[in-house]
C-alpha positions in Angstrom: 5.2 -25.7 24.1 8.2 -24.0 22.6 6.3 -22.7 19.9 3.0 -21.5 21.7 5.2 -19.2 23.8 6.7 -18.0 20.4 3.1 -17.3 18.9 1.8 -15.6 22.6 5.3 -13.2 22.6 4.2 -12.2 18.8 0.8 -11.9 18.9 1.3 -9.6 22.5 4.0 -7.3 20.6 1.5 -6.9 18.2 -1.4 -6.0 20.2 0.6 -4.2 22.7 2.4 -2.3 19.7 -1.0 -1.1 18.6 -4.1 0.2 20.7 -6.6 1.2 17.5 -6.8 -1.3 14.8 -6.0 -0.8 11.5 -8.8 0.7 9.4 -8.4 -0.7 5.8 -9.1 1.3 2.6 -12.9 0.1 1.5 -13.5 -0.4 -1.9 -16.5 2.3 -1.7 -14.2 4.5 -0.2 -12.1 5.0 -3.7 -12.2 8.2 -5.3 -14.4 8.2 -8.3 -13.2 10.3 -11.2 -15.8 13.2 -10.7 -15.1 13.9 -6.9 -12.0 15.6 -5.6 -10.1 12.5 -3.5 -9.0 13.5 -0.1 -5.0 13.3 -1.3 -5.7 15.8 -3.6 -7.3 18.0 -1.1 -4.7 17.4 1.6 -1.5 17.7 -1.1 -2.8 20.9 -1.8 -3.0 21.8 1.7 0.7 20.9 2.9 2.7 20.3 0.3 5.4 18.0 3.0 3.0 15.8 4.1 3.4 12.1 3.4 0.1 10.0 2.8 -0.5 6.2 3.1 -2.9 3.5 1.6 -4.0 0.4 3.7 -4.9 -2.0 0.8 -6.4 -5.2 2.2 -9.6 -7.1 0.6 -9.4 -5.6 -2.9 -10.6 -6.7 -6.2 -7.3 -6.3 -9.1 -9.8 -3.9 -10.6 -10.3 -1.6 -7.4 -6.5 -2.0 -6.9 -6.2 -0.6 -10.9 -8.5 2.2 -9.6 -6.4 3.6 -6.8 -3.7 3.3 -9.0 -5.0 5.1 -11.8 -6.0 7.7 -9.2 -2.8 8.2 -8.1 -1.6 8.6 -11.4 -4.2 11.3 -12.1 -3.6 12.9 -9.3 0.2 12.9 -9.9 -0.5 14.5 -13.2 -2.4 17.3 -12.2 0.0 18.9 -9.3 2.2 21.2 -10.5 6.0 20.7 -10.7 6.9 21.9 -6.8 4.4 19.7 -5.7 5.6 16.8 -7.9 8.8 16.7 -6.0 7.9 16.8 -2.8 4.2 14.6 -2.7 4.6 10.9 -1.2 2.5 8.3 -1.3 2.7 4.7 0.7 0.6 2.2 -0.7 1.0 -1.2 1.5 -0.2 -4.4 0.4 -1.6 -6.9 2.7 -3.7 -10.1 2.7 -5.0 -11.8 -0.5 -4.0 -8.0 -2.5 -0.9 -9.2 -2.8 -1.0 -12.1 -4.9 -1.6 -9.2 -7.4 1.8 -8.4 -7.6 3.9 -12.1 -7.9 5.5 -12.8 -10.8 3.8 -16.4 -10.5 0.7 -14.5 -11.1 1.9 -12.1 -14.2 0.3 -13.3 -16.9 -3.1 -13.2 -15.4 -2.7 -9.2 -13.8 -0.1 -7.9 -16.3 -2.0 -4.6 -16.6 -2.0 -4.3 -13.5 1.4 -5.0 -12.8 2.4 -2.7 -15.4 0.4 0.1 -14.5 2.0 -0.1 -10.9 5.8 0.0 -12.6 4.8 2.9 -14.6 2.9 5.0 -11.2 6.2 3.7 -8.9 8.8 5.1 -12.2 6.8 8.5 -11.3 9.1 8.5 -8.1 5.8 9.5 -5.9 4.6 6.5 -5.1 6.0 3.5 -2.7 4.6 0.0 -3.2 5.2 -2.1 -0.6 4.1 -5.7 0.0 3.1 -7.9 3.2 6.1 -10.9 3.2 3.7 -12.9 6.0 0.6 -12.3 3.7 2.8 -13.4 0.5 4.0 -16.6 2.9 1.0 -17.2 4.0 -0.7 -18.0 0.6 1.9 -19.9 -1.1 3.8 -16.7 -2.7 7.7 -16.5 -2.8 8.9 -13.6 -1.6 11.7 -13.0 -4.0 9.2 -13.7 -6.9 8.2 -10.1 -6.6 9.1 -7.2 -9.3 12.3 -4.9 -8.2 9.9 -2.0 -7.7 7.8 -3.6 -4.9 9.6 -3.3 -1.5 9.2 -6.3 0.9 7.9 -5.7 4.4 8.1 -8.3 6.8 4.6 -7.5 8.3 1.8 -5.3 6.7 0.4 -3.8 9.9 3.3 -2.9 11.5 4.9 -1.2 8.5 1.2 0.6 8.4 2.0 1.3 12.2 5.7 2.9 11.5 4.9 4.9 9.1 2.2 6.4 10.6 4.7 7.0 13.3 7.0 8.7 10.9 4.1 11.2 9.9 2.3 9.3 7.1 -1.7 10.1 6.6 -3.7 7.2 5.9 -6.5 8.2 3.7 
């Protein structure tokens, strides 16, 4: 009884909390290396706005993608833009099993290549604590560069609230 009245207060925050839902970053919607991806266009276009990627349902390659993308992206702004660009990148649902270190061996690459994007300074990795809960994952099992969220969609929420783009 106790409980159902626990689960009907959360899931009412959360639904009260947010009147759209939460569109997720499709797998066709990553930028391919030959088109301009919207964060480039919209970097160049205010250099003080902060972007955000809703990354739920991915493949480790198609996470590898948006990663490298970032990278490249990174790389090709000049210096002024460099220190001001921001990215959010929250990890939610099956994505981030990805990121455990129970799972290292088998998505080192990946792993690494999201240590060497986050030492960049531009880039915020942030994991879903429920999510990692919810599929068996410790949360403190985690590398020191991923920041812990308690819940994915209401971290999406707040920062949107603080200005963040989602693209």
């Amino acid at each position: 009884m106790i409980l159902s009245a626990v689960c009907a207060a959360i899931a009412s925050y959360y639904f009260v909390e947010s009147s759209q839902p939460t569109p997720h970053l499709q797998s066709e919607n990553l930028p391919s290396p030959g088109i301009q991806a919207p964060v480039e266009r919209a970097i160049q276009k205010d250099q003080h706005t902060y972007y955000l990627f809703d990354v739920h349902g991915h493949s480790a390659e198609e996470v590898a993608a948006l990663l490298n993308r970032a990278k490249d992206t990174f790389d090709q702004l000049s210096s002024d833009l460099q220190a001001t660009a921001r990215i959010a990148m929250v990890l939610h649902g099956p994505d981030v099993a990805f990121f455990s270190s129970e799972n290292y061996d088998q998505y080192k690459s990946l792993v690494d290549l999201a240590a060497e994007v986050d030492a960049f300074g531009f880039l915020d990795i942030k994991v879903c604590t429920a999510s990692a809960r919810s599929r068996g994952l410790d949360a403190d099992k985690f590398p020191p560069f991923i920041e812990l969220v308690p819940y994915g969609p209401v971290k999406i929420r707040r920062l949107e609230s603080a200005g963040y783009v989602q693209l």
